[in-house]
Every structure is written in structure tokens, then in C-alpha cells.
C-alpha positions as CSV (number, residue, x, y, z in Angstrom):
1,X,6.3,32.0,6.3
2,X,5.3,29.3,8.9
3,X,5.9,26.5,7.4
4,X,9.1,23.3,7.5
5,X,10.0,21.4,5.0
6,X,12.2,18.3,4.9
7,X,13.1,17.4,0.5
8,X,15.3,14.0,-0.4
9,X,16.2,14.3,-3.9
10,X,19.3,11.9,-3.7
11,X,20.7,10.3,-7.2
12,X,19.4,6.7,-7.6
13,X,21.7,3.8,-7.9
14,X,22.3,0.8,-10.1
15,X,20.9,1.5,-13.4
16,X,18.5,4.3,-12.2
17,X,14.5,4.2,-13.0
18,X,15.9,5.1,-16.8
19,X,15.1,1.6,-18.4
20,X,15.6,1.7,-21.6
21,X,12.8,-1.0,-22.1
22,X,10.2,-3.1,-20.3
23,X,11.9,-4.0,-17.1
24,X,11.5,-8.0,-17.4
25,X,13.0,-7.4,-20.7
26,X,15.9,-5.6,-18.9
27,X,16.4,-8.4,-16.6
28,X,16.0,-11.2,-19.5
29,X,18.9,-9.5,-20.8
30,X,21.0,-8.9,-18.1
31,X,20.1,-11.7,-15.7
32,X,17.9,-14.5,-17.6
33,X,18.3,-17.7,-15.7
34,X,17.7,-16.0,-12.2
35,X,14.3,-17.3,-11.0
36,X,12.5,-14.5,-10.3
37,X,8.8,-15.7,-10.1
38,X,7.8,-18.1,-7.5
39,X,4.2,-19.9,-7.4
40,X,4.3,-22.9,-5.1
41,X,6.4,-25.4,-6.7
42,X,6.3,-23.5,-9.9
43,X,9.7,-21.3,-10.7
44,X,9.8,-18.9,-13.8
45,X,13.3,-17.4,-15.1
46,X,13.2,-13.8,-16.0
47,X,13.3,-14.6,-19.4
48,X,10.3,-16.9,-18.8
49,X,8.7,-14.1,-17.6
50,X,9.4,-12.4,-20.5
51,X,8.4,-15.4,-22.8
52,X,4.8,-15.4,-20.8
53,X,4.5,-11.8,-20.9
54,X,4.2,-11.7,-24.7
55,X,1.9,-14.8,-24.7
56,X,-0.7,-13.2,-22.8
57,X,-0.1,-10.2,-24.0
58,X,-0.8,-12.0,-27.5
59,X,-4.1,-13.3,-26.2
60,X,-4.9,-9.9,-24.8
61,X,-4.1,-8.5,-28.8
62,X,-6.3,-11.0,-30.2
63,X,-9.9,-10.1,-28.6
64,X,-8.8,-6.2,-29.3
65,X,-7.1,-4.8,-26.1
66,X,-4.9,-1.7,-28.0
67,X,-2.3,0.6,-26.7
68,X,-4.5,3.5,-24.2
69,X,-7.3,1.1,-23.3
70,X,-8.5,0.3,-19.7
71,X,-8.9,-3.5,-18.5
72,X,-11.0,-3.9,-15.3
73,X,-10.3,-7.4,-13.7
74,X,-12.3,-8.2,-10.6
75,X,-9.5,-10.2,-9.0
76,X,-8.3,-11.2,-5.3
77,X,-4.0,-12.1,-6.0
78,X,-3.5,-14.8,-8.1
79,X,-0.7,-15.6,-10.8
80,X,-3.2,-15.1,-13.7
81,X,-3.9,-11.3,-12.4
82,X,-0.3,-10.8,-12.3
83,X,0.6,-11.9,-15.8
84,X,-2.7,-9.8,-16.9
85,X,-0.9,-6.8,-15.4
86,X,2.0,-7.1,-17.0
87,X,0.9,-8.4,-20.3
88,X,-1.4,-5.2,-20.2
89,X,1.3,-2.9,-19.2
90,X,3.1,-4.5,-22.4
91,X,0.5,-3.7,-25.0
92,X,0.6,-0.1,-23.5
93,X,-3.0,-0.5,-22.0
94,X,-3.1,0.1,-18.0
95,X,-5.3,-3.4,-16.0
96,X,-7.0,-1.7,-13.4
97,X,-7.4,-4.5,-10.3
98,X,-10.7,-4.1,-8.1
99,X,-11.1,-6.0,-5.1
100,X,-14.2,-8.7,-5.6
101,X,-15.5,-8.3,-2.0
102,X,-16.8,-4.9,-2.3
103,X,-20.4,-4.6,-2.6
104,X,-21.9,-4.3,-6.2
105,X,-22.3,-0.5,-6.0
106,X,-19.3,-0.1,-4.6
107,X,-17.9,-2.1,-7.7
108,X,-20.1,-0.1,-10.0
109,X,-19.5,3.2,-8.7
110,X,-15.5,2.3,-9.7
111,X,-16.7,1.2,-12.8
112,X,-18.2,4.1,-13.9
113,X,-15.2,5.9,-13.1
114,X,-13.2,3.8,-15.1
115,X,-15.3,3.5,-18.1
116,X,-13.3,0.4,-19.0
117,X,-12.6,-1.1,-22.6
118,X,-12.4,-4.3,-21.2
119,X,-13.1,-6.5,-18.1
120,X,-12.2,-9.5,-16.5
121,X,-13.1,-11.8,-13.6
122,X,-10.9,-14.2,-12.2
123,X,-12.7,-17.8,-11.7
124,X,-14.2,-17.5,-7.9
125,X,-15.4,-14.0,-8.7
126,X,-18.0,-15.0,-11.8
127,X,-21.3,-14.9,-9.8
128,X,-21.4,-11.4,-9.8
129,X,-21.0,-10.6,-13.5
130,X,-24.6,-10.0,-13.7
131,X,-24.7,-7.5,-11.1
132,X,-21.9,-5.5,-12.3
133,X,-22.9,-2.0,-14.8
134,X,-20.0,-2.5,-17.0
135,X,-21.0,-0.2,-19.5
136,X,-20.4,-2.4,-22.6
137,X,-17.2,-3.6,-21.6
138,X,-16.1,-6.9,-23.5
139,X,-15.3,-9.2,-21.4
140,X,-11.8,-10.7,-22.1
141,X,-11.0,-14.8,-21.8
142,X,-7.5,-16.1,-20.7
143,X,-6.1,-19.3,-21.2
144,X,-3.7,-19.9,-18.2
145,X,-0.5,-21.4,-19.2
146,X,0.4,-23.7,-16.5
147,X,4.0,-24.6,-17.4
148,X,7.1,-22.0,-18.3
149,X,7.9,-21.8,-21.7
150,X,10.9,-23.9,-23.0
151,X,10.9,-22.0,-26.2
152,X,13.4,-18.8,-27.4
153,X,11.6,-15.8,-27.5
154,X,14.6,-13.8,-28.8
155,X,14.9,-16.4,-31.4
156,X,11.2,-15.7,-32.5
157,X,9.2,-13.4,-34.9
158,X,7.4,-10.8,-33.1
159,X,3.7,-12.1,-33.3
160,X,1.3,-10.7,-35.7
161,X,-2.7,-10.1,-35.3
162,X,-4.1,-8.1,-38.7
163,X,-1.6,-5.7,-38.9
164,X,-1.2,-4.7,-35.2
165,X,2.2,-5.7,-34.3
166,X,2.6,-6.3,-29.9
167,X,6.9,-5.2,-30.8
168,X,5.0,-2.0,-32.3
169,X,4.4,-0.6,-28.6
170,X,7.9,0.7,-27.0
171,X,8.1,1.6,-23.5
172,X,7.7,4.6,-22.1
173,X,8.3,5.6,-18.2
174,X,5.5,8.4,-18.8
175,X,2.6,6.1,-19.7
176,X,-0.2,4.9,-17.7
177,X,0.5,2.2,-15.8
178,X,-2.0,2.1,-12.6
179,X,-5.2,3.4,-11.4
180,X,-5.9,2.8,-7.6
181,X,-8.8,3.8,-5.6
182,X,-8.1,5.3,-2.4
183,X,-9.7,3.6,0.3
184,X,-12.5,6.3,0.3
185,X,-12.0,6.2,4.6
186,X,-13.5,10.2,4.4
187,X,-15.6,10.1,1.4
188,X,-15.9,8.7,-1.9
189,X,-12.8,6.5,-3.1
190,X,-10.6,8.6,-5.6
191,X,-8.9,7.0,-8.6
192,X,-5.7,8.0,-8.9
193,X,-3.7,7.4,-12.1
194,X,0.4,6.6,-12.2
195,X,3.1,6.1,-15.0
196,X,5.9,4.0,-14.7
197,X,7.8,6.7,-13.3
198,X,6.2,7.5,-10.3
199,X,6.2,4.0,-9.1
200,X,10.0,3.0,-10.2
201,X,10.8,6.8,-8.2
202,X,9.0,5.4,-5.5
203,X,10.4,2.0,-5.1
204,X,14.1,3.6,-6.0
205,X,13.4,5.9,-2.7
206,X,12.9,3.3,-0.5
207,X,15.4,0.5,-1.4
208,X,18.0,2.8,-0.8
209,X,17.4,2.3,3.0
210,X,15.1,-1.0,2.8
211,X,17.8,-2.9,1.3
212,X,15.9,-5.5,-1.6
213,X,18.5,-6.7,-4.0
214,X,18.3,-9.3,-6.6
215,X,19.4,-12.4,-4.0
216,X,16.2,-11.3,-2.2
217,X,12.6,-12.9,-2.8
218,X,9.3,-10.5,-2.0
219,X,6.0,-12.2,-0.6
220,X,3.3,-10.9,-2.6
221,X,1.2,-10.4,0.9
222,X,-1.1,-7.6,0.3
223,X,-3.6,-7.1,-2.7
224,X,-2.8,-5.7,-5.7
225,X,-6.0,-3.5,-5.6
226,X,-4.0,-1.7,-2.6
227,X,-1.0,0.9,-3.6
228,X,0.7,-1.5,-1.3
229,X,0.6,-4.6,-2.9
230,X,1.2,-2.9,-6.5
231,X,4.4,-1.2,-5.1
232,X,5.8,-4.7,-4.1
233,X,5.5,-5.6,-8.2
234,X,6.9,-2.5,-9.2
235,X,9.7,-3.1,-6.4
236,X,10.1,-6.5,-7.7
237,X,11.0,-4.7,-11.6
238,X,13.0,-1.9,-9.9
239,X,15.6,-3.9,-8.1
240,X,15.6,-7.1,-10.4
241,X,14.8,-9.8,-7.4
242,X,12.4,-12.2,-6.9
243,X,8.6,-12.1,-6.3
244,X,6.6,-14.8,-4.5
245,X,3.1,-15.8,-4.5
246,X,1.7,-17.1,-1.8
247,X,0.3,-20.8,-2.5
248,X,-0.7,-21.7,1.2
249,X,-3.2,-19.8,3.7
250,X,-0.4,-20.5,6.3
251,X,1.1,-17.7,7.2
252,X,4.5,-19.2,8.4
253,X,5.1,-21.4,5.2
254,X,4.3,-18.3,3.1
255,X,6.9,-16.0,5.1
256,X,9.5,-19.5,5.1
257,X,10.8,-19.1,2.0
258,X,11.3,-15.3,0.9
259,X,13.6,-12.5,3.1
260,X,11.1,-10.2,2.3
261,X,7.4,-9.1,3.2
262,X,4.9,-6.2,3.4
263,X,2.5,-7.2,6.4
264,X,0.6,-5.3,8.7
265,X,0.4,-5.4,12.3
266,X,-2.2,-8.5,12.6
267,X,-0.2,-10.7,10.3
268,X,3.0,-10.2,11.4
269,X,1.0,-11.0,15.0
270,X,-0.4,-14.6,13.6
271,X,3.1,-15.3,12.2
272,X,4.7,-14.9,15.3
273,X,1.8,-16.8,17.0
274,X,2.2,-19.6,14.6
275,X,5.8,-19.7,15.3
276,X,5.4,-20.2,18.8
277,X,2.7,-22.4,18.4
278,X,5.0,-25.0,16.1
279,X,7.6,-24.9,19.0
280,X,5.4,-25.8,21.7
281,X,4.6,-28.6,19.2
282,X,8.6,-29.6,19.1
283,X,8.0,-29.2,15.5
284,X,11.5,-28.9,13.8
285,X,12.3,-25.5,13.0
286,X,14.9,-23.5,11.0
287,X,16.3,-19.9,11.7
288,X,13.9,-17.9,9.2
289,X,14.7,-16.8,6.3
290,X,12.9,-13.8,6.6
291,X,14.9,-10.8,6.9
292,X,13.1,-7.3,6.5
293,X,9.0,-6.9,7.1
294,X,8.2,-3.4,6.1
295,X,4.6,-2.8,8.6
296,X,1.8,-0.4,7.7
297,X,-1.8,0.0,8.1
298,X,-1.9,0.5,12.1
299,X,-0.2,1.5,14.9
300,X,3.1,-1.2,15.5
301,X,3.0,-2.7,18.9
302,X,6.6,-2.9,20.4
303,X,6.2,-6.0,21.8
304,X,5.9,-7.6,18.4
305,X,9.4,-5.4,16.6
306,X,11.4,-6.8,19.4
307,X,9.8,-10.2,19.2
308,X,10.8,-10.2,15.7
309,X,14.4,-8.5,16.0
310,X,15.1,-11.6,18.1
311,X,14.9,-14.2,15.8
312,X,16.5,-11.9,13.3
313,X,14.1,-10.0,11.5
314,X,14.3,-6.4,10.7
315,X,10.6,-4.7,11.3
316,X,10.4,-1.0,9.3
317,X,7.2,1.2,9.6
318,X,6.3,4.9,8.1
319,X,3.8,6.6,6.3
320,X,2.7,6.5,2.6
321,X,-0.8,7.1,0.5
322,X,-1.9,6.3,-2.4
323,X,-1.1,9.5,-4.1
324,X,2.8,8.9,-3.2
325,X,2.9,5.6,-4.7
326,X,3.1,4.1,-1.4
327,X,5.7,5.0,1.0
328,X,6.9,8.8,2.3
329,X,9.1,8.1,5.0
330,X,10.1,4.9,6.8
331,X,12.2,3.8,9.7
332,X,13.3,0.9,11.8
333,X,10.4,0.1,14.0
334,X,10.9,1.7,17.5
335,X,9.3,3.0,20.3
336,X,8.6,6.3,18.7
337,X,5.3,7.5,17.8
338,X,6.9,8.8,14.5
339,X,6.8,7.8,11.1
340,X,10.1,7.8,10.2
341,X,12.4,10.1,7.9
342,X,11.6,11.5,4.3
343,X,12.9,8.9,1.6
344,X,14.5,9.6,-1.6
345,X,12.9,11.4,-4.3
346,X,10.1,13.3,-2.3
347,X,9.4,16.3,-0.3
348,X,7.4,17.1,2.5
349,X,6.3,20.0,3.7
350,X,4.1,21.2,7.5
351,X,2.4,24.5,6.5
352,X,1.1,25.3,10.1
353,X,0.0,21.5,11.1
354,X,-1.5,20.6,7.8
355,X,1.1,17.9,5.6
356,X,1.7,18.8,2.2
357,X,3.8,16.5,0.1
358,X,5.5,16.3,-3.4
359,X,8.3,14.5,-5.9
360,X,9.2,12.5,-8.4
361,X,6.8,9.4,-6.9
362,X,3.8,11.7,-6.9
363,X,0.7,10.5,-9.2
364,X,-0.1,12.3,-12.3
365,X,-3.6,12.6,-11.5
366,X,-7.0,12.1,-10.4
367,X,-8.5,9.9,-13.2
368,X,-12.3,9.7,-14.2
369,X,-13.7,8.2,-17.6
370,X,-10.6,8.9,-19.2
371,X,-9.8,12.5,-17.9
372,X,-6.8,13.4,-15.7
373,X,-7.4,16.1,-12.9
374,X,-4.4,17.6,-10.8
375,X,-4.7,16.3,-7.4
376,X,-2.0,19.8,-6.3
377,X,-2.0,23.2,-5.8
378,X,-0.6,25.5,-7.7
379,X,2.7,24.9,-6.7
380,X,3.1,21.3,-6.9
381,X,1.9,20.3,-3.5
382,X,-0.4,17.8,-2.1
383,X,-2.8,18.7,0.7
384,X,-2.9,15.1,1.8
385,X,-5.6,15.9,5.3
386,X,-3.2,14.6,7.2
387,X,-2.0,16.7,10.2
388,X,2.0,16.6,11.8
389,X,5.1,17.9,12.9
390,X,8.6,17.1,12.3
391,X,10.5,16.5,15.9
392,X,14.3,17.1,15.8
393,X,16.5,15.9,18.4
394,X,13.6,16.3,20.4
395,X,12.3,19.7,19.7
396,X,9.1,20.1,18.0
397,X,9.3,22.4,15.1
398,X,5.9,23.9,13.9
399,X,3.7,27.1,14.2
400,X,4.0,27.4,17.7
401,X,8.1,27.3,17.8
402,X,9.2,30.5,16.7
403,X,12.6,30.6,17.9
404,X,13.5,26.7,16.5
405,X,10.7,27.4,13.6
406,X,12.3,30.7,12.5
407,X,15.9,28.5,11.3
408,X,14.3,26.1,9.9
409,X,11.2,27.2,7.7
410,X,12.0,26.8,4.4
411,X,15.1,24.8,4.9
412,X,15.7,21.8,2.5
413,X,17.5,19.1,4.4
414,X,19.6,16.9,1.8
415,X,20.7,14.4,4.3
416,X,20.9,10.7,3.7
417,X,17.8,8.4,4.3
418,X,17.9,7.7,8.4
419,X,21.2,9.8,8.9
420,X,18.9,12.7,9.4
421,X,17.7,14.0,13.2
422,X,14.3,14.8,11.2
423,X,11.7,12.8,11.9
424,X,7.5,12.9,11.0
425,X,5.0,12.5,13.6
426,X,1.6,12.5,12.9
427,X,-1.4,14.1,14.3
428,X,-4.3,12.7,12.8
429,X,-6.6,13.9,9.9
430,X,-7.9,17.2,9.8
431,X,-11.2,16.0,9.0
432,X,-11.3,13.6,11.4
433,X,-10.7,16.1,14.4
434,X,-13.6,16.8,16.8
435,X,-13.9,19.3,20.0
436,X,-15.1,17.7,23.8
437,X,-15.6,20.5,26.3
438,X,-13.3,22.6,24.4
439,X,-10.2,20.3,23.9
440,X,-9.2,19.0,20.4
441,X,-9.7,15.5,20.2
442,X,-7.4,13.6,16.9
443,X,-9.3,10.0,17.0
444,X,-5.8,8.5,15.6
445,X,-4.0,9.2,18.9
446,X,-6.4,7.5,21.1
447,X,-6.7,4.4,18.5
448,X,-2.8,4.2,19.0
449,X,-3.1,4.0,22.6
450,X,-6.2,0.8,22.0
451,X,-4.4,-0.8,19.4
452,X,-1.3,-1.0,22.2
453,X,-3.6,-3.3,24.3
454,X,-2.7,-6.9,23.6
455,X,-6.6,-8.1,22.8
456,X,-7.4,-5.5,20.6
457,X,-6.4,-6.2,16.8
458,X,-8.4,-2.9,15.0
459,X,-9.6,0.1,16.7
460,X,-11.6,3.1,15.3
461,X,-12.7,6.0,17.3
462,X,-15.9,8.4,16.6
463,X,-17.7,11.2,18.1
464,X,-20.7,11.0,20.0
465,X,-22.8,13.7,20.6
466,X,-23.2,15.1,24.0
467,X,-25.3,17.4,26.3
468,X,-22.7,18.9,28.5
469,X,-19.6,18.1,26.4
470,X,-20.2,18.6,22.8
471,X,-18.8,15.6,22.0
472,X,-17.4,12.3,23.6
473,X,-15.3,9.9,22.1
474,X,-16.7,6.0,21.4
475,X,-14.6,3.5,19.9
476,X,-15.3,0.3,17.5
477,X,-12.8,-2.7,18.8
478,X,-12.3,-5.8,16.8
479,X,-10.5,-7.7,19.9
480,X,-10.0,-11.2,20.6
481,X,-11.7,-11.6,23.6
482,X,-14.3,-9.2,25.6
483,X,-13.2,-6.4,27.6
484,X,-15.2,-4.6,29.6
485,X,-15.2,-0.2,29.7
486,X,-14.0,-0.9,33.2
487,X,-10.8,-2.9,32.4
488,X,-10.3,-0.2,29.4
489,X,-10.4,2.5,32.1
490,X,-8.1,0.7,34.3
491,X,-6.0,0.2,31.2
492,X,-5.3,3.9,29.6
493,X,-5.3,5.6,33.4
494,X,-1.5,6.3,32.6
495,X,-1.9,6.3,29.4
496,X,-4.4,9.1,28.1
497,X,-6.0,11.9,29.7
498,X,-9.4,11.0,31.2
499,X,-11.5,13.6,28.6
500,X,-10.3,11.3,26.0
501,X,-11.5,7.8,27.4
502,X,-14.2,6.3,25.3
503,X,-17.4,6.2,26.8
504,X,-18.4,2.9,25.1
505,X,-17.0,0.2,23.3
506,X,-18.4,-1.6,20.5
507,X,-17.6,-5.2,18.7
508,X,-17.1,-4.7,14.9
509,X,-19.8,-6.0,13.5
510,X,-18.7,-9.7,10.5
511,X,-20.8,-7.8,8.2
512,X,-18.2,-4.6,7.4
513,X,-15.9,-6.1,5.3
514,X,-12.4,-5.8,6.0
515,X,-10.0,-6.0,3.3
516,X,-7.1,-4.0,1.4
517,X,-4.7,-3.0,5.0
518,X,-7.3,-0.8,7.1
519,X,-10.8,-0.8,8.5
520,X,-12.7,1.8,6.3
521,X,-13.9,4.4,8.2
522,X,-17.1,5.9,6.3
523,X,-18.9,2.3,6.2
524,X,-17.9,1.5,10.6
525,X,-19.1,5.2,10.7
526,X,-22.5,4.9,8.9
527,X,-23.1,1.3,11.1
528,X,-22.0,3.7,14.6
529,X,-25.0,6.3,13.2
530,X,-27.7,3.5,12.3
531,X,-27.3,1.9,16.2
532,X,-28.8,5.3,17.4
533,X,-31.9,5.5,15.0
């Protein structure tokens, strides 16, 4: 059988992902006067957090929300989101964050998926109420409470509303806890539907080689409507630590006070800008206290890691979807092309070049109007479209390596996270391939090679139809300054075979939205096809 497969099913530490209750309420217990929200000047113990959880969650009771129902909030990151989440997550209902810049039918094509109970706009995002299809949904009012609660929970009745009682929902790792859209870069967004599980597997996997204990605070950096930014929350219930919001548009304040941030490329770029820029002011500066930035989204210049790893910060990179609850493998930032190594708790398989991956993070289904469908075949595995090979001490191990392929098909390496030889490199998506005078052309490895030049920020490449070749690659740029087709020439004549040059450059137009942690492909796509009508 041609295929290699690398599985990490290693035991998980500390107290496991077995919680016997609502995390917070684990950490109340266990750990109540560590601060372990942080809002500007605001700090909330864990058993504030607790204490706010039920309050919302009591507001939430009282216009109807009931164990099994879905809450849509229309929300960009804010503390009132968050507490919605959990509060949500308490009644045993599952808040369902969509990102307010999307266009109305974007918004009400993920509505009609959701066929929400409820929904709920934060403040800034009210204007658009009236174009939203919400399908009858109520929509729900909360009261922020500004200041932590100075009152006892423990010491407290459970709160009553009719006879719905909130202490009558008990946890349960196998509920619904999240629905997040895929970024619909190839098609139409999927919504796909975790429980607690698959997330507290997921985040389990990766602190065993990303170390985040509970001395360590979290930036909140990337939206909650992304898998990344929900995997930083459930992280944050996981491992018991602290969890920042940002409460300033400056980058370098935000990353001052917390050892620990999800970022991609661009803003770990401006940080390190910033930095410099506050030094050539003399501006008194501290060591940071930034320890460990785990990157994603784009290809990580090396320039930038080693910038970093001078001033004392670990950079990590890998590969993840949505479907995996975030992260597959991971590793510290290098010069390698590859991804990194398989984390706890997951499998990954290379069934010719085609990546298939499962485990205990995976997602328990495709969700529409209520209805799960299994996103696997029939043996468990996720086709994700992606396209790889897994490089051991630099031999390439796939359908064309018969000798190496032939001891290692089917072989389940058990190795520790990073003490393994095995890493993932990827190819590109399957779907994304085209031919030019007979060569295969994967647009991902020639956006590596752009995003390496130190003006260019985002890259996308597409095919263009040709007379003599088939096809020739083009390429959408969002740079900082102009560069001409001649300087990019000059630039990749070492660096990529000529057939793969692109012919043309384009500037990415304001008007496609860019938000979540990539450029979406369909909508750049469909502006590339309405230039040549």
C-alpha cells in the first residue's frame, strides 16, 4: 500500500482533558485568586470568572437561551463576546462568533446554515441588523458588567428562572461547543461543529511542546471567528493561565505585557518594526516579556525568527485547519520549508501525495441547520486537499521512494513531539494545482518564494490562460511599496525556475476585505477574472 503515516497518541499530562466540570470552575477550585483575565487595567480572578460566567449565563436564561440552542453574535473580539461564549457554553448552548466585516450575503448565507435560536450584535456592529435574514432569531440583550464581582458564588443559591435551574446543566466533554466556518478559500465556507473534547485534545497536543503553563498570560490576537483565535480560549481552560485582551491598537503595548501570542507573519513584522522604531526614538525600553509567538497564516520570513530569537523570543510555525481544531504539527521556526512534526493526539497520513489526517482533536462534523455530516471516509480519515511529503533525515518518503517507502508505509512512529527526524512539508492544494507547457505548477510554492521578498506582505498566485503554454502563472501582491515585473525577475532568478515567474503583478485591490489570518482566495480569484471581461 503506498502510503506513510506518522500517529502521536502520547498520554496527556497534569490533570488530563478529563475535567470533571466546567474548566473555570476547575480552576476556581484549585487556583481562585490567580488572575486569569486581563482587560486593560481590568483583572478578573478565576473565581471571578466563574462568578461572571453564571451572571451572564443568568441573563442569557432569562430571555430563553436552553441547553442545545444556537446563539449567533456578529462580533469582532471584545470582553462581552468572550463572557457570551462562555456563559453560552455554561447553559449547554454552543455561541457561534461571525466576523461583522463580511458582506451581508456572506453573513446570511452562514446564517442560514446555522438556523440560530438566538442572535446578537456587539455595539459597532448594529447598522447591519436590518440586512441580516435571521430567520426569526430573537435577538438577545446583555448588560455588561463592568466591575468583578466581590460577592461568593459558592456561598450562593443556584439561581432560579420558572423552573429552569442554570446548576441543572452538567458538563459534558462530548457536547457542542463551537461551529467555525472554514475560510471557504476553494469554495463555499463549511461549518464545522466541535465538543469540548476535540479542542481540550488539541490544545493538550500542543502544550506539550509549546510550553503555556499557568505563570503564563495569552494575547487574545486573532478573532474568535477563526479556529485560531478560539483555540487560544480553549488553551487558556486547558492549561489554567492567563488570557489577555488587547485594550490598545498598538501592537508593542499589547505584546508588553503577556509571554505569549498567536500572530501571523505581518504582525509579528509591525511589532518588530515598532520596536525598532521606539529605540531610534531613545524611548526607554525593557527586555520583553514576550516569550513564545506561535506564527501561522503565511510563509515565515527568516529574517524576522532570528530577529526575534535575539531579543529572546521563541518563534514556532506548523500547519493546522479548522477541521483539527487548529494545529497538526508545529516546530521552532527555521529555515526549512516544512511544517513541523505531528503533535500529540493526532495522526497523519500521505496516501500517494494527498494528506489525510485524524485523532482525538478532529471535529465531530460538518454542521447545517442542526444536522451533523461526517467530514471522513470510512475509516476515520480526513482528505484535507492539501498535498505533502514527510522528509526524514533528508530523504523524501512518498510514492516515488520505493526502497525508503517500502520500510516505512504503514509504520506508526510513537516518538516524542520534536525528538522525531519526521517532518511535513507541504505541496500545495490539489485543487489549486495547474499545468504550464506540461510542468505542474503548486501556486503555494511560488507564493513562498514572493512572500520571502522584504516589500511583499501577502501574495496569491493564479493561472492565466495561455496560447502556447496552457497556462501562466500571475500573482496578486499586497506590498509596501511598487515593484516592477523587472525587479521581481531580477529577484527569483536564483530562486525559481523561469516557467514559474509570474507574468504580471497586480496590487490587491482595498476593496477585498482582509480579515481572520489569510487572503481568501475565491473573492482575489473572482476580482483576477472580472479584470479580463
Amino acid at each position: 500500500m503506498n502510503n506513510n503515516m506518522m500517529s502521536n497518541d502520547l498520554a496527556v499530562s497534569n490533570h488530563g482533558v478529563n475535567f470533571s466540570d466546567w474548566p473555570w470552575l476547575h480552576w476556581a477550585e484549585s487556583n481562585p485568586d490567580q488572575v486569569a483575565l486581563v482587560y486593560g487595567e481590568l483583572r478578573f480572578t478565576w473565581l471571578q470568572v466563574n462568578e461572571l460566567v453564571n451572571e451572564y449565563a443568568k441573563q442569557l436564561t432569562e430571555q430563553g437561551v436552553r441547553e442545545g440552542h444556537v446563539i449567533a453574535a456578529v462580533s469582532t473580539n471584545n470582553l462581552t463576546v468572550l463572557w457570551l461564549y462562555l456563559a453560552s457554553l455554561r447553559l449547554g448552548a454552543c455561541c457561534v462568533i461571525l466576523d461583522p466585516k463580511q458582506s451581508s450575503e456572506q453573513l446570511n448565507d452562514k446564517l442560514e446554515t446555522l438556523a440560530a435560536t438566538f442572535i446578537w450584535l456587539s455595539e459597532p456592529e448594529l447598522n447591519v441588523f436590518a440586512d441580516l435574514q435571521d430567520e426569526g432569531a430573537k435577538q438577545l440583550v446583555i448588560t455588561y458588567l463592568e466591575r468583578p464581582l466581590t460577592v461568593d458564588f459558592f456561598a450562593a443559591e443556584p439561581f432560579t428562572t420558572g423552573m429552569y435551574t442554570q446548576s441543572d446543566v452538567k458538563w459534558q466533554a462530548q457536547r457542542l461547543v463551537s461551529i467555525v466556518f472554514t475560510s471557504g478559500s476553494s469554495g463555499k465556507a463549511k461549518a464545522v461543529a466541535h465538543n469540548a473534547e476535540n479542542h481540550l485534545y488539541s490544545a493538550a497536543g500542543l502544550l506539550q511542546s509549546f510550553v503555556y503553563t499557568t505563570q503564563d498570560s495569552w494575547l487574545l490576537s486573532l478573532p474568535l471567528f477563526h479556529v485560531s483565535g478560539l483555540a487560544i480560549v480553549w488553551r487558556w481552560l486547558f492549561a489554567g493561565g492567563q488570557l489577555a485582551l488587547p485594550a490598545t491598537a498598538n501592537i508593542v503595548e499589547q505584546l508588553s505585557t503577556v509571554t505569549h501570542a498567536s500572530l501571523v507573519p505581518t504582525q509579528l513584522k509591525r511589532y518588530l518594526h515598532e520596536l525598532d522604531a521606539d529605540k531610534d526614538k531613545e524611548q526607554a525600553q525593557s527586555a520583553p516579556r514576550l516569550k513564545r509567538i506561535l506564527l501561522g497564516g503565511a510563509v515565515i520570513p527568516v529574517v524576522l525568527t532570528g530577529k526575534a530569537k535575539s531579543l529572546g523570543i521563541e518563534c514556532w510555525s506548523g500547519y493546522g485547519m479548522t477541521e483539527m481544531a487548529s494545529t497538526v504539527t508545529a516546530k521552532h521556526a527555521d529555515s526549512s520549508a516544512g511544517v513541523g512534526m505531528l503533535l500529540a493526539h493526532r495522526s497523519l497520513e500521505i496516501d500517494g501525495q494527498s494528506i489525510k489526517v485524524r485523532g482525538a482533536s478532529l471535529g465531530i462534523g460538518y454542521y447545517y441547520r442542526g444536522i451533523l455530516r461526517s467530514m471522513t471516509d470510512e475509516h476515520g480519515w480526513l482528505i484535507t486537499g492539501d498535498l505533502g511529503e514527510i522528509k526524514c533525515e533528508n530523504a523524501v518518503f512518498d510514492k516515488s521512494s520505493s526502497e525508503l517507502a517500502d520500510t516505512l508505509f504503514n509504520k506508526r512512529f510513537d516518538s516524542a513531539p520534536n525528538k522525531s527526524s519526521e517532518e511535513l512539508f507541504i505541496l500545495g492544494r490539489s485543487d489549486n494545482m495547474f499545468i504550464s507547457g506540461g510542468e505542474n505548477i503548486h501556486p503555494e510554492h511560488i507564493e513562498r518564494i514572493l512572500l520571502s521578498h522584504p516589500l511583499i506582505n501577502q501574495a496569491l498566485v493564479f493561472p492565466r490562460e495561455d496560447a502556447e503554454f496552457g497556462h501562466r502563472p500571475i500573482a496578486v501582491i499586497d506590498a509596501m511599496a511598487h515593484i516592477s515585473v523587472c525587479e521581481m525577475n531580477n529577484y527569483l532568478q536564483y530562486k525559481l525556475a523561469k516557467f514559474m515567474w509570474p507574468l504580471n503583478y497586480y496590487t490587491l485591490p482595498n476593496n477585498i476585505i482582509v480579515s481572520g489570518i489569510k487572503l481568501n482566495r475565491a473573492s482575489v480569484q473572482l476580482w483576477i477574472a472580472s479584470l479580463s471581461k
